[in-house]
mmCIF file as Biopython writes it, N, C-alpha, C and O atoms, coordinates in Angstrom:
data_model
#
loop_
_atom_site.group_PDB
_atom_site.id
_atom_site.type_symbol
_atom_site.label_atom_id
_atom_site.label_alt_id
_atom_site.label_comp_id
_atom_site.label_asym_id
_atom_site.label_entity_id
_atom_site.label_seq_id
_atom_site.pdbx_PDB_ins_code
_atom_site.Cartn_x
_atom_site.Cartn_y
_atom_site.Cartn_z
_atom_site.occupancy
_atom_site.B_iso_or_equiv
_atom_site.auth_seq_id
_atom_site.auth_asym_id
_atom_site.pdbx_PDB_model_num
ATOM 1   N N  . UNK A ? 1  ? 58.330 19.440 35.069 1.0 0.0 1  A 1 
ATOM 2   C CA . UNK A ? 1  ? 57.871 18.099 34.811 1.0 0.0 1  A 1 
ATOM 3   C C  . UNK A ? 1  ? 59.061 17.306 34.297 1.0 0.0 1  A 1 
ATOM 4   O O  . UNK A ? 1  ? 59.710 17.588 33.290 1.0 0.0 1  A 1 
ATOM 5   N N  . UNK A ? 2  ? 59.333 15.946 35.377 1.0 0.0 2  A 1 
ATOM 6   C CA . UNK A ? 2  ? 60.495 15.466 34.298 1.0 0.0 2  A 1 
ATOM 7   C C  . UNK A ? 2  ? 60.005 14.808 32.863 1.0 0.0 2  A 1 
ATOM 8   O O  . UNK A ? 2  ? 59.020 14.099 32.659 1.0 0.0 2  A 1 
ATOM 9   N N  . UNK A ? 3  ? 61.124 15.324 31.831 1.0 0.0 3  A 1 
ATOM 10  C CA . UNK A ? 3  ? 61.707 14.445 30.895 1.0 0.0 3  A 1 
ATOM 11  C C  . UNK A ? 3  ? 60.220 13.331 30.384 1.0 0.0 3  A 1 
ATOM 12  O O  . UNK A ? 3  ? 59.269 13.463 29.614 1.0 0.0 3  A 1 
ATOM 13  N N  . UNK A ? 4  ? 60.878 11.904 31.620 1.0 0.0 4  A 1 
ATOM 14  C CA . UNK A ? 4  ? 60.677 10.817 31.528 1.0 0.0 4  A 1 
ATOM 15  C C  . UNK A ? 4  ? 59.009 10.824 31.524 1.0 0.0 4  A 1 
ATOM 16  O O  . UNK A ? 4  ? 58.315 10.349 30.625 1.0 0.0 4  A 1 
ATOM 17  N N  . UNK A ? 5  ? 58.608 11.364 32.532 1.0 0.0 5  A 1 
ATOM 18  C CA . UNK A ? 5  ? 56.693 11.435 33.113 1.0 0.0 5  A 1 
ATOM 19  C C  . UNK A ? 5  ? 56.221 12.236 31.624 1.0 0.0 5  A 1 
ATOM 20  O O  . UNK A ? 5  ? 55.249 11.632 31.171 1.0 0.0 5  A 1 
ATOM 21  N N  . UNK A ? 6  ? 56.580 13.299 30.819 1.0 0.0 6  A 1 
ATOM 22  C CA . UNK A ? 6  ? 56.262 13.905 29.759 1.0 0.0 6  A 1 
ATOM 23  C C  . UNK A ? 6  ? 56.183 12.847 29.054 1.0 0.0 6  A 1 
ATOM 24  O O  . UNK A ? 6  ? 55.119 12.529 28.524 1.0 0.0 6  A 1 
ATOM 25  N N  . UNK A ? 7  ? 57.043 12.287 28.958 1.0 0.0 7  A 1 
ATOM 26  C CA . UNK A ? 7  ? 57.195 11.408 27.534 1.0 0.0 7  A 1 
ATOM 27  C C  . UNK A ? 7  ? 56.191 10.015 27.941 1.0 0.0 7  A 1 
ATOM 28  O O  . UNK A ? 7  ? 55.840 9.325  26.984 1.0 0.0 7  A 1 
ATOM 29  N N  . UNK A ? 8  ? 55.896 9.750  28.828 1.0 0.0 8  A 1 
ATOM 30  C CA . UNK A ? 8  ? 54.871 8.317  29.730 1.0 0.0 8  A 1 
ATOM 31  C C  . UNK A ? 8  ? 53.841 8.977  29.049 1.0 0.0 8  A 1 
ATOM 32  O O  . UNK A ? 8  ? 53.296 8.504  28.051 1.0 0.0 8  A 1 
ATOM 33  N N  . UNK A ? 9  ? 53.394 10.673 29.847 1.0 0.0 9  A 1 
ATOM 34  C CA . UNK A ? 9  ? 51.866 10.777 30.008 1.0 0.0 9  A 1 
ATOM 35  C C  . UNK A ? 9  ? 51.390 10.908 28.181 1.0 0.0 9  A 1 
ATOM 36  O O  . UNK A ? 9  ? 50.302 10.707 27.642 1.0 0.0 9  A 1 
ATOM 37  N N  . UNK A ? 10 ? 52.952 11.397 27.505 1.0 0.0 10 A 1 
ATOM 38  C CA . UNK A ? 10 ? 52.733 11.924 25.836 1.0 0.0 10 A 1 
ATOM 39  C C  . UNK A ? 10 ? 51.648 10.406 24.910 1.0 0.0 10 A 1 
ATOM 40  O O  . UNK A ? 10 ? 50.612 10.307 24.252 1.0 0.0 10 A 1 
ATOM 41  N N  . UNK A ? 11 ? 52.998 9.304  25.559 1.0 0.0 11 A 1 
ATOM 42  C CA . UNK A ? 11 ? 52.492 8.067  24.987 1.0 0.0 11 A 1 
ATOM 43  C C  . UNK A ? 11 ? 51.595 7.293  25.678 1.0 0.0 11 A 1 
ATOM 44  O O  . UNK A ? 11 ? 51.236 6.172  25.318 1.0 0.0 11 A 1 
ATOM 45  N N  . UNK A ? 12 ? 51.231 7.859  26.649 1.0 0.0 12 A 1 
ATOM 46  C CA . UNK A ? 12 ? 49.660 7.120  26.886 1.0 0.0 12 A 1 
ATOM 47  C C  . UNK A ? 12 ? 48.515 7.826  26.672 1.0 0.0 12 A 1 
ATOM 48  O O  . UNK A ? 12 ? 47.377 7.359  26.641 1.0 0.0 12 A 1 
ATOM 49  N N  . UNK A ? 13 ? 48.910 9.201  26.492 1.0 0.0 13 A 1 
ATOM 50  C CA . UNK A ? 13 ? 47.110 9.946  25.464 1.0 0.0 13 A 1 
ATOM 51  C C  . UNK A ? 13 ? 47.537 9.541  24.336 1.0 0.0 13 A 1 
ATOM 52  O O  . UNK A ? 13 ? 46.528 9.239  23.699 1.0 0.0 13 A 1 
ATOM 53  N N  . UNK A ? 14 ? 48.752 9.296  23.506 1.0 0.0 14 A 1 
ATOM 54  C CA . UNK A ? 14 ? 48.525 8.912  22.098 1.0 0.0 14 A 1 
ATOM 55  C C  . UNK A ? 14 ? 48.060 7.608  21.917 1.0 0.0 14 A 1 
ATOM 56  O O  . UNK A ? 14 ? 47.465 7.398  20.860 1.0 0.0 14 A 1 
ATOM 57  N N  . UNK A ? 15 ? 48.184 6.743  22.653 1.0 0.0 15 A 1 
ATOM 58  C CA . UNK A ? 15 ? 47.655 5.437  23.034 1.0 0.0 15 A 1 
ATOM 59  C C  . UNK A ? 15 ? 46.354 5.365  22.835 1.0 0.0 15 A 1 
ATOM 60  O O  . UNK A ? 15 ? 45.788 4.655  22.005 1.0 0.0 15 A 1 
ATOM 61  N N  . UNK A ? 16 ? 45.771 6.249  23.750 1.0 0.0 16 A 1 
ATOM 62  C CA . UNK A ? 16 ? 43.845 6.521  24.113 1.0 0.0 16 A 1 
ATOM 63  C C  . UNK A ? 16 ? 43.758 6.575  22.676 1.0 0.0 16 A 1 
ATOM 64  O O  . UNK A ? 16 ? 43.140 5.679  22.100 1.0 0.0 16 A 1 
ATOM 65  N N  . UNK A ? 17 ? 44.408 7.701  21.885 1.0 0.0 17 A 1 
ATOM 66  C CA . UNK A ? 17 ? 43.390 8.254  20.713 1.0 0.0 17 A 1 
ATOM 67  C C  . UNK A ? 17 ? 43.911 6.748  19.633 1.0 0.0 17 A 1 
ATOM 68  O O  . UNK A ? 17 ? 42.875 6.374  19.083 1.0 0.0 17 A 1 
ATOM 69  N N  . UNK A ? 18 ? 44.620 6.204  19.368 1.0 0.0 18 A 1 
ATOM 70  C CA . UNK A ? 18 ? 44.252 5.203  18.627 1.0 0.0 18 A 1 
ATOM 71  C C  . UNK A ? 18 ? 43.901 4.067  19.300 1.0 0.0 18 A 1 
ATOM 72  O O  . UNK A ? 18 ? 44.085 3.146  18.504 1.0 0.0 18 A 1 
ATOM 73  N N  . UNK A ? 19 ? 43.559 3.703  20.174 1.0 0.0 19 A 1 
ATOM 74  C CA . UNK A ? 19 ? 42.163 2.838  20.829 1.0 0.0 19 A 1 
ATOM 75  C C  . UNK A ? 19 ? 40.764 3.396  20.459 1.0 0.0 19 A 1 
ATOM 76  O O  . UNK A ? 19 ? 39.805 2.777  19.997 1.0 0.0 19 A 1 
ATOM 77  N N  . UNK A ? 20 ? 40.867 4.657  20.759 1.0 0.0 20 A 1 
ATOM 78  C CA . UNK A ? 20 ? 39.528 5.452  20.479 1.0 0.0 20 A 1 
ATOM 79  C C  . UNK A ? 20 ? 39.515 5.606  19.125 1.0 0.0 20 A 1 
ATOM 80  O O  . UNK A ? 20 ? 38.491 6.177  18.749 1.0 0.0 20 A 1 
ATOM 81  N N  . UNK A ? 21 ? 40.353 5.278  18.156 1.0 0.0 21 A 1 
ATOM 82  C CA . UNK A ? 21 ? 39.916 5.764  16.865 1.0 0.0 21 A 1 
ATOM 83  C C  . UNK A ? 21 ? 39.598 3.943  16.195 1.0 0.0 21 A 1 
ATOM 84  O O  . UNK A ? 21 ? 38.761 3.578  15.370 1.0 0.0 21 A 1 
ATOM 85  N N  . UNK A ? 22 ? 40.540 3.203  16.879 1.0 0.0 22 A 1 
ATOM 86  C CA . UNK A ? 22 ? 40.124 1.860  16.369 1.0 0.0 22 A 1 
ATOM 87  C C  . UNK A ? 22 ? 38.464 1.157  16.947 1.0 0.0 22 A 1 
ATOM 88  O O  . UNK A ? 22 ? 37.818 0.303  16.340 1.0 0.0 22 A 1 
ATOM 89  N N  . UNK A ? 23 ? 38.109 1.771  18.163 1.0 0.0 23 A 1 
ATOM 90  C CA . UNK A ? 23 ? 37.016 1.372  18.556 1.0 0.0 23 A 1 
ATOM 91  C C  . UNK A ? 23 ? 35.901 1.592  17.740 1.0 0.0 23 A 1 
ATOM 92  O O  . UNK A ? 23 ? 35.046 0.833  17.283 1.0 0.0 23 A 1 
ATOM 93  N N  . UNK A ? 24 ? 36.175 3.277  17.625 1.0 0.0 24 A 1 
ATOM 94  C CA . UNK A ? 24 ? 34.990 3.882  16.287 1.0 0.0 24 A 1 
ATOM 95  C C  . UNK A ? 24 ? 35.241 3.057  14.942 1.0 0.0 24 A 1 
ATOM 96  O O  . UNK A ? 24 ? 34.254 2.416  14.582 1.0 0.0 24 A 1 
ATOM 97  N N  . UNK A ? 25 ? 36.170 2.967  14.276 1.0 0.0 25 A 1 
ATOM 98  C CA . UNK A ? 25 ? 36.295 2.161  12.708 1.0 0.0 25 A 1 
ATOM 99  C C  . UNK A ? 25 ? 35.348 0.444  13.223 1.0 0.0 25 A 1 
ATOM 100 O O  . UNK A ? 25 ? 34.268 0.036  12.796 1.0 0.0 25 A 1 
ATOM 101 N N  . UNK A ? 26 ? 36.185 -0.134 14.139 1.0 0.0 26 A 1 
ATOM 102 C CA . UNK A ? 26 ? 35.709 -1.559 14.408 1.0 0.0 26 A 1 
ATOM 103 C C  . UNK A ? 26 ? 34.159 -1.725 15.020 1.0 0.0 26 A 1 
ATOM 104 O O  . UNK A ? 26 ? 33.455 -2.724 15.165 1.0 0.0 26 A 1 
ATOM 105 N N  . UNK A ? 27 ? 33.891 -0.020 15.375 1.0 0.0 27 A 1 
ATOM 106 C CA . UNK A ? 27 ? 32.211 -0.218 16.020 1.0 0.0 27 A 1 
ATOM 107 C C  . UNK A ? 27 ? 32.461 -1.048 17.565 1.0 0.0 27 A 1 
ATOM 108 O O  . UNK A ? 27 ? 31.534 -1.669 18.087 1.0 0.0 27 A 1 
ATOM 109 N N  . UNK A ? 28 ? 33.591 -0.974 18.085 1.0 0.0 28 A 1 
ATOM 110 C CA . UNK A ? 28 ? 33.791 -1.608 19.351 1.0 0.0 28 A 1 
ATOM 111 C C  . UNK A ? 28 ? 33.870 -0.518 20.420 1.0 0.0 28 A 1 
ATOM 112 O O  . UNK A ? 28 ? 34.936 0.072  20.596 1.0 0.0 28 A 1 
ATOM 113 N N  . UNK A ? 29 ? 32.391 -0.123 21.402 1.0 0.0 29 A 1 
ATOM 114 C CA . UNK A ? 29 ? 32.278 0.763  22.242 1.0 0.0 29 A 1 
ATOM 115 C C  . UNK A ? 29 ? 33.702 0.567  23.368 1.0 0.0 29 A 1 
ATOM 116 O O  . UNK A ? 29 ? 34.447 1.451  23.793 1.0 0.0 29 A 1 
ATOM 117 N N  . UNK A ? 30 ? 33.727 -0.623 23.586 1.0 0.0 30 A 1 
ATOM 118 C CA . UNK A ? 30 ? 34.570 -0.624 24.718 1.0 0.0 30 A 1 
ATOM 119 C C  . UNK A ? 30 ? 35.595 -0.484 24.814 1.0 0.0 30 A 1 
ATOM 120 O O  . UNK A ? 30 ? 36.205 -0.183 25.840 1.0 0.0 30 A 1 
ATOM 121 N N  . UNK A ? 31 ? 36.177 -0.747 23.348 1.0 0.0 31 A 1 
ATOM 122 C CA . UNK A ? 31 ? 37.914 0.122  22.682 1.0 0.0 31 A 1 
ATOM 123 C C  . UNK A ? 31 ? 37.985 1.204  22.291 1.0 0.0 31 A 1 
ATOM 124 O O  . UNK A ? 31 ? 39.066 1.593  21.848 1.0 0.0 31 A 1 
ATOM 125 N N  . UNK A ? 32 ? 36.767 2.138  22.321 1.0 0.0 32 A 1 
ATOM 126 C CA . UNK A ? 32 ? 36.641 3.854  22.462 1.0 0.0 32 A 1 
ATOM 127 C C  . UNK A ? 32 ? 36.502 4.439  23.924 1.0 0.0 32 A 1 
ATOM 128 O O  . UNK A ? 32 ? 37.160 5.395  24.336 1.0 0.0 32 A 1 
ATOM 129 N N  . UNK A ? 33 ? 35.578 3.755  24.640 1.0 0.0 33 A 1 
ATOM 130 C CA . UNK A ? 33 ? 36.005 4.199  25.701 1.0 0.0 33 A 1 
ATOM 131 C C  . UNK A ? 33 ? 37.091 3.962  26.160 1.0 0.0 33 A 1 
ATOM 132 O O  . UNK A ? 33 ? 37.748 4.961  26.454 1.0 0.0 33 A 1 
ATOM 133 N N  . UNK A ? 34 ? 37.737 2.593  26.413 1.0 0.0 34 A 1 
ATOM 134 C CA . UNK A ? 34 ? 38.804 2.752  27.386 1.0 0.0 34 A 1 
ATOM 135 C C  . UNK A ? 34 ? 40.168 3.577  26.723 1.0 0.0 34 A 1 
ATOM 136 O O  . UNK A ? 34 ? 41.175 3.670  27.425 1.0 0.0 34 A 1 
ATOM 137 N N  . UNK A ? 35 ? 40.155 4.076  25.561 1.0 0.0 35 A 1 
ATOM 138 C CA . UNK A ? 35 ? 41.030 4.842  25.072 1.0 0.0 35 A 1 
ATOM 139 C C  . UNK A ? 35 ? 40.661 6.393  25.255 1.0 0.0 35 A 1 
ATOM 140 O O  . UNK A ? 35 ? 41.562 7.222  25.120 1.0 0.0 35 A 1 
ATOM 141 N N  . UNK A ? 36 ? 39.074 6.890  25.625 1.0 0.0 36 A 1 
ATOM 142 C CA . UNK A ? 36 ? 38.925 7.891  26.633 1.0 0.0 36 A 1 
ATOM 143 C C  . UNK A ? 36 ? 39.540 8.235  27.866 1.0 0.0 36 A 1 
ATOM 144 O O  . UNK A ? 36 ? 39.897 9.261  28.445 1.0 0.0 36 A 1 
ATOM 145 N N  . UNK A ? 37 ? 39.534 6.600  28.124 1.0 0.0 37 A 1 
ATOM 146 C CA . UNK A ? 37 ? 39.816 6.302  29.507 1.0 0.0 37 A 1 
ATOM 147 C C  . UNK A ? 37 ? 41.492 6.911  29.536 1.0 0.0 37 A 1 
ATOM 148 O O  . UNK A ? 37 ? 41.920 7.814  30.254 1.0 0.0 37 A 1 
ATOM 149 N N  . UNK A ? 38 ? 41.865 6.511  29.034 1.0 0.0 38 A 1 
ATOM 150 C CA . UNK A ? 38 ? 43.511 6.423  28.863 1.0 0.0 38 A 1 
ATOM 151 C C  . UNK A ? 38 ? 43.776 8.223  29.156 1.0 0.0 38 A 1 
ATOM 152 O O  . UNK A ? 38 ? 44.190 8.848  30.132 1.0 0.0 38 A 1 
ATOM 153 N N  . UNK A ? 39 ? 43.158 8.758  27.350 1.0 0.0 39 A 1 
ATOM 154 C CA . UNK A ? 39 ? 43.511 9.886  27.505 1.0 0.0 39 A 1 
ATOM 155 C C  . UNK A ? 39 ? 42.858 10.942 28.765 1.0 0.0 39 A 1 
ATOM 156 O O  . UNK A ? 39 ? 43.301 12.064 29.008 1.0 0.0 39 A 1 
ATOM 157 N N  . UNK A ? 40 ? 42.184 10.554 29.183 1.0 0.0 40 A 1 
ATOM 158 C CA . UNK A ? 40 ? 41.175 11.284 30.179 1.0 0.0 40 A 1 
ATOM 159 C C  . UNK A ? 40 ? 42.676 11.216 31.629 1.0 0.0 40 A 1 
ATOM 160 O O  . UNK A ? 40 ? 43.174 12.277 32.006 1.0 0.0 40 A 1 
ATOM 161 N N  . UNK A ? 41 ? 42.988 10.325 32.015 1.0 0.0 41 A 1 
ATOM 162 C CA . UNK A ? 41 ? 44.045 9.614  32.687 1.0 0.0 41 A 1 
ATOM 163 C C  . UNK A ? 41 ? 45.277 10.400 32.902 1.0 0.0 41 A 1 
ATOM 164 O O  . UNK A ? 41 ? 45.753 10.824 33.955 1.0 0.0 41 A 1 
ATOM 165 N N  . UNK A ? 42 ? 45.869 10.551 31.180 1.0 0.0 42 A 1 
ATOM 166 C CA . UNK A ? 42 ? 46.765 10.788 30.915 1.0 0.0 42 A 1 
ATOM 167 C C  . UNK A ? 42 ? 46.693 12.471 31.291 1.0 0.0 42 A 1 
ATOM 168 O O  . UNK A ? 42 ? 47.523 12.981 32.044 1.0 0.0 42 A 1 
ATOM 169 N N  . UNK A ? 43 ? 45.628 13.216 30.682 1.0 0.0 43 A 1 
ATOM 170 C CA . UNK A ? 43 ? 45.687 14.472 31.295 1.0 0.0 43 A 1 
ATOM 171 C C  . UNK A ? 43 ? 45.453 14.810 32.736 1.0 0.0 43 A 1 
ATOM 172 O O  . UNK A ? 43 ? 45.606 15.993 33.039 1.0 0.0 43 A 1 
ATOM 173 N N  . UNK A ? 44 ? 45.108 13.970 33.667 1.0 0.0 44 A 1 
ATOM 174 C CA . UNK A ? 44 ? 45.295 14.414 35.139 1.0 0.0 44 A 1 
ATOM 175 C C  . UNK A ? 44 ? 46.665 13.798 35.488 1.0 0.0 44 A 1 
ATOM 176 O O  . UNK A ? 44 ? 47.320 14.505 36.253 1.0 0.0 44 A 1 
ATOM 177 N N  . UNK A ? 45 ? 47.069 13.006 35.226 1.0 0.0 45 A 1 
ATOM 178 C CA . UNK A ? 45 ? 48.996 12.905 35.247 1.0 0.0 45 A 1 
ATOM 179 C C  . UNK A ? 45 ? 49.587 13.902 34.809 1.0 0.0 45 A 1 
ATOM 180 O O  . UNK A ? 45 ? 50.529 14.277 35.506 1.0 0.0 45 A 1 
ATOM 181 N N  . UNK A ? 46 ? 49.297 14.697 33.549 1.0 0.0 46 A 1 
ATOM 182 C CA . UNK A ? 46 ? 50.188 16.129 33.152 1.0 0.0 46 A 1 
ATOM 183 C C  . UNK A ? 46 ? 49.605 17.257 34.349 1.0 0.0 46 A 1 
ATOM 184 O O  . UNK A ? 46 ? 50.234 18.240 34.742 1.0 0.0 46 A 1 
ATOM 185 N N  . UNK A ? 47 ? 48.615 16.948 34.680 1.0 0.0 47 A 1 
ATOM 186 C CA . UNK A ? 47 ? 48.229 18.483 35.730 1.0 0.0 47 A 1 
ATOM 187 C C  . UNK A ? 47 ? 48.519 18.079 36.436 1.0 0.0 47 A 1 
ATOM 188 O O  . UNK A ? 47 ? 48.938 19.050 37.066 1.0 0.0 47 A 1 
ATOM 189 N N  . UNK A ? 48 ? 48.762 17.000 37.215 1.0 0.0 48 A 1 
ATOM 190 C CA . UNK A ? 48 ? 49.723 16.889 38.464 1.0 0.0 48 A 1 
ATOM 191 C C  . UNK A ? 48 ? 50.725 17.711 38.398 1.0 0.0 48 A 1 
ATOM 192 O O  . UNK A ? 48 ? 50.930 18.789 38.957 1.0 0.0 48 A 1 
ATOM 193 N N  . UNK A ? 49 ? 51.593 16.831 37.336 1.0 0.0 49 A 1 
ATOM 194 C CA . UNK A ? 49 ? 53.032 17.083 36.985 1.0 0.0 49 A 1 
ATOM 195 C C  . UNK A ? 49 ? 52.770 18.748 37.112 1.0 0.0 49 A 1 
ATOM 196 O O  . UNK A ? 49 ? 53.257 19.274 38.113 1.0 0.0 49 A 1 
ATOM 197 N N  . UNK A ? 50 ? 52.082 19.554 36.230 1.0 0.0 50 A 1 
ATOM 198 C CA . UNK A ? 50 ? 52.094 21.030 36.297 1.0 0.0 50 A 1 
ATOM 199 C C  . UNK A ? 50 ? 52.385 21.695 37.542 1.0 0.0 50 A 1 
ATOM 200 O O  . UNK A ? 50 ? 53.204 22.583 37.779 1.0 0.0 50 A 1 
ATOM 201 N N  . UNK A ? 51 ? 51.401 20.985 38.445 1.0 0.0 51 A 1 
ATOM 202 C CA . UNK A ? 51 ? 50.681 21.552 39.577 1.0 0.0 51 A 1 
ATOM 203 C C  . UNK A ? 51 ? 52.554 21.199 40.555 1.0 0.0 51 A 1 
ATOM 204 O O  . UNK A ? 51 ? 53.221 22.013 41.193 1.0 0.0 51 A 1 
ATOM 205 N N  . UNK A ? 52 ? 52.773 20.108 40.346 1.0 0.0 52 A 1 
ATOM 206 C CA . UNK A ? 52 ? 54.357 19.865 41.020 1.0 0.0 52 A 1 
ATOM 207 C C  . UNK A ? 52 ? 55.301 21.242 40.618 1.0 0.0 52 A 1 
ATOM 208 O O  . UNK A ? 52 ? 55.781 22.009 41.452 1.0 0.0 52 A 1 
ATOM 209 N N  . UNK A ? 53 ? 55.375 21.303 39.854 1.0 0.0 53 A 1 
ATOM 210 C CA . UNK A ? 53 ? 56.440 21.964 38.795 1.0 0.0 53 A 1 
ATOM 211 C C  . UNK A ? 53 ? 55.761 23.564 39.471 1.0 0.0 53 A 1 
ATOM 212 O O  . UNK A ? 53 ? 56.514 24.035 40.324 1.0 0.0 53 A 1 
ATOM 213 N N  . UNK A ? 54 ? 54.857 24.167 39.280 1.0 0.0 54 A 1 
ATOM 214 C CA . UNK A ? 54 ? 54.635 25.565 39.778 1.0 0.0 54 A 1 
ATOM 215 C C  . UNK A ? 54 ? 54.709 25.612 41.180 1.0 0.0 54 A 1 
ATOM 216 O O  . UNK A ? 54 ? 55.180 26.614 41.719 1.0 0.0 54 A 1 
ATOM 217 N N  . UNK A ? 55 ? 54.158 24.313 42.081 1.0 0.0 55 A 1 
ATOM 218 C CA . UNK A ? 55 ? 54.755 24.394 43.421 1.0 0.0 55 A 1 
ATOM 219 C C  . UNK A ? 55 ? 56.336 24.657 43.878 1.0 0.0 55 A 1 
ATOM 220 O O  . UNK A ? 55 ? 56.675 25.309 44.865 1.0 0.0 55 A 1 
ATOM 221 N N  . UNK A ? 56 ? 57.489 23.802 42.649 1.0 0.0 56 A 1 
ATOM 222 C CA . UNK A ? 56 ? 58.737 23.952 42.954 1.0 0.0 56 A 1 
ATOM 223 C C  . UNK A ? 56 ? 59.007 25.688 42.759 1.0 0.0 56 A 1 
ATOM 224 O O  . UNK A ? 56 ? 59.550 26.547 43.452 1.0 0.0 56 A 1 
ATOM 225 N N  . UNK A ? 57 ? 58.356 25.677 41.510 1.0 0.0 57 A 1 
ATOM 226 C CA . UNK A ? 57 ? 58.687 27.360 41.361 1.0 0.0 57 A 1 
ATOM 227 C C  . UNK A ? 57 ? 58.695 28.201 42.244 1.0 0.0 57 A 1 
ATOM 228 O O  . UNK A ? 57 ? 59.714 28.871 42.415 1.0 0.0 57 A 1 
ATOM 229 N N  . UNK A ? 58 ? 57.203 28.449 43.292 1.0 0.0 58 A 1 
ATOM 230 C CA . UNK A ? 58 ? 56.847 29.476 44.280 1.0 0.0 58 A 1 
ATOM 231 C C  . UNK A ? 58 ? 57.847 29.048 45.416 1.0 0.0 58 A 1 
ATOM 232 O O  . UNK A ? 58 ? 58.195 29.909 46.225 1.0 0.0 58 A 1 
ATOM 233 N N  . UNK A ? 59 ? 58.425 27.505 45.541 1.0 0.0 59 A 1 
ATOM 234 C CA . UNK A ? 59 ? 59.143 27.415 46.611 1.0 0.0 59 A 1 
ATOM 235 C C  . UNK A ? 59 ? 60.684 27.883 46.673 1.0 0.0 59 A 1 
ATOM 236 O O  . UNK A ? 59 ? 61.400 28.157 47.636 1.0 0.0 59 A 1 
ATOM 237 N N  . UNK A ? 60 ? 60.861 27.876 45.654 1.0 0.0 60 A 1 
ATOM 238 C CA . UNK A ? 60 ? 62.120 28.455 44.741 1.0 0.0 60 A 1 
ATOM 239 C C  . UNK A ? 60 ? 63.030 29.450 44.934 1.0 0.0 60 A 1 
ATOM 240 O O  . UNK A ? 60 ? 63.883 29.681 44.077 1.0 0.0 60 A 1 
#
């Protein structure tokens, strides 16, 4: 996985969880979800990336 995509997908689930944590304090559903949204997001961008990265391996 490069570098750069680690460090994107790192700071956009940390993103989700303080959307999602400001939604819950402020009682604002729609700034908890879309910070679900984010992190939900953010982890099928790292399993890509995985899924890239073990493909280079077997091709290797």
């Amino acid at each position: 996985m490069a570098l750069d995509d680690k460090a994107a997908n790192t700071g956009q689930d940390l993103g989700g969880k303080v959307k999602e944590a400001a939604g819950k304090v402020t009682g604002n559903r729609d700034l908890e979800a879309e910070g679900k949204g984010d992190q939900a997001s953010a982890s099928v961008k790292q399993a890509g990336e995985k899924i890239k990265d073990a493909a280079k391996d077997i091709l290797s």
